[in-house]
N, C-alpha and C positions, 0 to 999 in steps of 0.2 A: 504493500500500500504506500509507505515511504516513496518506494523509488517512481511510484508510479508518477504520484505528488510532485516530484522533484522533476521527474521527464516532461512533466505537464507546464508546469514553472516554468522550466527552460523554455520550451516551446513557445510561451505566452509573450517570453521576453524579447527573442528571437525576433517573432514575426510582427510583433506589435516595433521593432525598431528596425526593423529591414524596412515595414512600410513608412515611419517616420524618414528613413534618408530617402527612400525613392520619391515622393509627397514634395521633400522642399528642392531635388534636383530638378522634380517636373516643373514647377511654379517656376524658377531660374531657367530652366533650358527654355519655358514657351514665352518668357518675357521676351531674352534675347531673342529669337525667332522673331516677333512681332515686331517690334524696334529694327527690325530689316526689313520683313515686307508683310505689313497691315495684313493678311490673309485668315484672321482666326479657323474660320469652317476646314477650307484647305488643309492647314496643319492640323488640325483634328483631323480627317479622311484619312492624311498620308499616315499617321502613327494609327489608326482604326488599320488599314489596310495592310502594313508592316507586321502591326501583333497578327492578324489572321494568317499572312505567309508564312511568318515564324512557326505557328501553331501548326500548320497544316505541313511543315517540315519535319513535325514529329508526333504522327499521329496514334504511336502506342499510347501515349500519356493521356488520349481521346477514348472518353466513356461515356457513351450514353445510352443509359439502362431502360428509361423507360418512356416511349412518346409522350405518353399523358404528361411527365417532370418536362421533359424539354419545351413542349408547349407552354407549359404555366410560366416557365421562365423566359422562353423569347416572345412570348404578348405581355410583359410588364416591365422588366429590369432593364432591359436594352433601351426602350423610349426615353425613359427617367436617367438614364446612362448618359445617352449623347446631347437632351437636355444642359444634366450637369457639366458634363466636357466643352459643349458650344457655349453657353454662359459664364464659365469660367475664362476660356479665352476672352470674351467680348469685354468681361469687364478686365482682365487686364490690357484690354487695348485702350481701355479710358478710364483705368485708375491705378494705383499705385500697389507695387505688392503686397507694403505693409497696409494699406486699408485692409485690403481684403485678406488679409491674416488675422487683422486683430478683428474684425466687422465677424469672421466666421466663427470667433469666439462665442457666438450670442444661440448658434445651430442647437449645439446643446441641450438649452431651455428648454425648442422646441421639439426636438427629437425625446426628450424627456415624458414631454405631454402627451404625444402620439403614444409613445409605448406602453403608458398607462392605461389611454384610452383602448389600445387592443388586448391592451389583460394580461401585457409580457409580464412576468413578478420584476418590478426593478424598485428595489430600498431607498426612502428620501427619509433624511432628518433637517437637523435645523443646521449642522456644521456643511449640509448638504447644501441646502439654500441660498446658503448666506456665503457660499464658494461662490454660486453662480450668481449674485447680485454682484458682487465684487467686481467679477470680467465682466457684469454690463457698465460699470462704472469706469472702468476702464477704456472698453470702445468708445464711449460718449468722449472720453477726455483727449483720446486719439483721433476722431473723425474729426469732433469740433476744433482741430489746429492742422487739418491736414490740409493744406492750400491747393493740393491738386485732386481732393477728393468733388465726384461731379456727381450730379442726380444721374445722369443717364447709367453711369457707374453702379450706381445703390442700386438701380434697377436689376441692374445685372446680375447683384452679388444677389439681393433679395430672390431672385428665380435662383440662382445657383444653389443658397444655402435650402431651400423648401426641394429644389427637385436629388441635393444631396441626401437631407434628412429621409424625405421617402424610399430612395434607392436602398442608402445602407438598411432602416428597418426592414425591406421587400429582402433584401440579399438576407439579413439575421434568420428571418423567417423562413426561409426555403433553405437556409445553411446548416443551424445550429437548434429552432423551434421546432422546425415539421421539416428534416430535411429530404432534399429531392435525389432519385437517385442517377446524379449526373458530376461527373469527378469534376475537378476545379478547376482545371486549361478546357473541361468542354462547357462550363463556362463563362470563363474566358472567351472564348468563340462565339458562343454565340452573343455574349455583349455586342463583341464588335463586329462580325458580321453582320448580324440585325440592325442593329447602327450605321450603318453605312447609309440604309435606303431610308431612313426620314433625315438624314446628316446629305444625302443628296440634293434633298424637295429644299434642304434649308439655304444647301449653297446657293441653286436657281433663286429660289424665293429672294434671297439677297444680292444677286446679281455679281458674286464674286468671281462667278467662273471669268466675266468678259475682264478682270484685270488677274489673269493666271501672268499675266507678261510681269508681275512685277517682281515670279519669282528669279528672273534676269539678274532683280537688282542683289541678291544674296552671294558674297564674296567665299573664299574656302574656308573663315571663321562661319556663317552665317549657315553653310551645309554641314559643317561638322556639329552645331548646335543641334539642325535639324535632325543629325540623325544619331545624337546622342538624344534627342528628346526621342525619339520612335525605341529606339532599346530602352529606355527609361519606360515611356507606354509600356510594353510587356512587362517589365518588372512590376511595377505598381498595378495592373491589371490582378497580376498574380497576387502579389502582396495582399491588396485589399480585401479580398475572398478570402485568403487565408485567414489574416488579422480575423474577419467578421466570426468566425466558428470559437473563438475565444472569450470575445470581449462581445458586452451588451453595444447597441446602436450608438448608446448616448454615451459611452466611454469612450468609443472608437469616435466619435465627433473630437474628445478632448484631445485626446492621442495623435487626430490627425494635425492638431495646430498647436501641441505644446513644441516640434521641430522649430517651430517656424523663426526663433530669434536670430536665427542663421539667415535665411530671408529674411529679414528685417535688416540687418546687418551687411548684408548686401548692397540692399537696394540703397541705403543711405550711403555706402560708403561710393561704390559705381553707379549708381543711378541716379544721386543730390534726390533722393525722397525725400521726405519729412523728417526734419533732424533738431527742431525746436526741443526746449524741458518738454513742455508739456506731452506733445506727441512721442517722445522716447518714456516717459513718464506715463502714460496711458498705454505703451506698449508693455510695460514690464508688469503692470496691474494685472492686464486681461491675460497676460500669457501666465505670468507666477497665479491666477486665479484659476487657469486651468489646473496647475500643479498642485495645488490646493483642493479640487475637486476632487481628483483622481484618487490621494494620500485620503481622502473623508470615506472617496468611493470603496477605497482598499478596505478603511477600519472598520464600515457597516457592513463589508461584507463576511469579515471577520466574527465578528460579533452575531451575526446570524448564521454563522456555520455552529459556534460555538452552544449559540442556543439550542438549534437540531440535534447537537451530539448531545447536548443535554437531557432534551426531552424524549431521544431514543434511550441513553440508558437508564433513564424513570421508567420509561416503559417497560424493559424488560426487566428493572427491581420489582413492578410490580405485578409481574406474572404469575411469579411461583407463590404469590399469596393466595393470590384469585385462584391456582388452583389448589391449594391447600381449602380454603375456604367453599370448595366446590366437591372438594373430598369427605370435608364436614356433613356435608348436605346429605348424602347419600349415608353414609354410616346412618346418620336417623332415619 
């Protein structure tokens, strides 16, 4: 039991921090990208089309057991997929890294309410609470100093962070709640092959395809970003499946933006973002508030194992009474 404990541990550690590096290389690798040629949807498509090559380069690791799971999974997760991936581009094409690091602090909350509302068991107290008011106090104190944060921007993040919350619950759910039986690169596959044909309607829809000419303007730094950003796609594909069968919806929200001081640090050092007190000062809020969730999230969960083992061995101290007392019965 020990060792099992401890292989499990390991594991949690692992992939909850594999998906932390590949999370803040993605966010750096599709900034630079954009800063050379405006094409959000495009870079999206090429890294969708890249992971499916990859995949389909090795397809022992492709499992899919049952049509009914693979349906369930490519008419919902895939839509909510390329959602999150095109809106996440769009607002980094009109806003700043760190808004949208510290802004996705706020996902959380709502990823919290949802899972309540579907009946997942997930533990809230008051150290729990008063974690997550902390990182909204934080973002307020970041946004409201960041001179290059825009409404079109919030728009962006606001669909980003609602079509991420539903994604990762939908993934939780068919992972680790009711899970489906289809191995984790299939998918992986079918994310982004499904994705491809509403991430097609979206490019026409936006009229991106008639400026394909600008990927001209991208130099041998500008292709080498690109296609560190498509091997990054796969990894974080992977990664975030993985992560999901561990951790609840709304930890994996914390987990995804405690990385992120690194981008942060970035973008102010090479990109002149927002480098005032105050917005460095609302960035160490909301992210040290994630850290502070997590450490609340760990001790309740603590505390309720500890309870269970409690009230399993009361149960079985009072067994042998019951039937002592039921051996009574019978003697008269």
């Amino acid at each position: 039991m020990a060792v099992a404990s401890v292989a499990h541990a390991t594991a949690l550690v692992l992939s909850c921090g594999f998906f932390m590096v590949c999370s803040a290389g993605m966010m750096i690798f599709n900034k630079l990208v954009l800063r050379a040629a405006r094409l959000p949807v495009t870079v999206v498509m090429i890294q969708m089309a890249f992971t499916v090559l990859a995949l389909c380069a090795v397809p022992c690791s492709l499992r899919f057991g049952s049509m009914r799971d693979v349906v369930r999974w490519a008419l919902s997760v895939p839509f909510l997929f390329v959602i999150m991936l095109a809106s996440s581009m769009f607002a980094l094409d009109r806003a700043s890294m760190g808004a949208i690091v510290v802004f996705r602090n706020v996902a959380p909350l709502i990823t919290l309410a949802v899972e309540r509302m579907l009946q997942e068991r997930v533990e809230l107290d008051a150290q729990t609470a008063a974690s997550l008011v902390y990182v909204l106090g934080g973002v307020w104190l970041y946004v409201s100093h960041d001179v290059s944060f825009s409404r079109e921007g919030l728009g962006f993040m606001l669909l980003n962070m609602a079509a991420a919350v539903l994604e990762r619950i939908l993934q939780r759910r068919m992972i680790a709640v009711e899970p489906i039986d289809v191995s984790k690169t299939g998918m992986m596959l079918l994310n982004n092959a499904v994705a491809l044909l509403p991430a097609t309607a979206l490019l026409y829809a936006t009229g991106e395809h008639t400026r394909w000419g600008e990927l001209r303007q991208l130099d041998g730094v500008g292709w080498a970003m690109l296609g560190a950003s498509c091997v990054n796609a796969v990894a974080i594909s992977w990664a975030g499946i993985n992560a999901q069968g561990y951790v609840t919806a709304t930890t994996f929200m914390v987990l995804a933006n405690m990385n992120k001081f690194a981008v942060i640090a970035f973008g102010v050092a090479f990109l002149h973002e927002a480098r005032s007190w105050q917005a460095i000062a609302g960035c160490v809020i909301a992210l040290s508030g994630g850290a502070w969730y997590a450490r609340a999230r760990s001790q309740l969960a603590a505390k309720a194992a500890a309870a269970a083992a409690a009230d399993a061995s009361a149960g079985r101290a009072l067994r042998p009474a019951e039937d002592d007392d039921d051996g009574s019965d019978d003697d008269v």
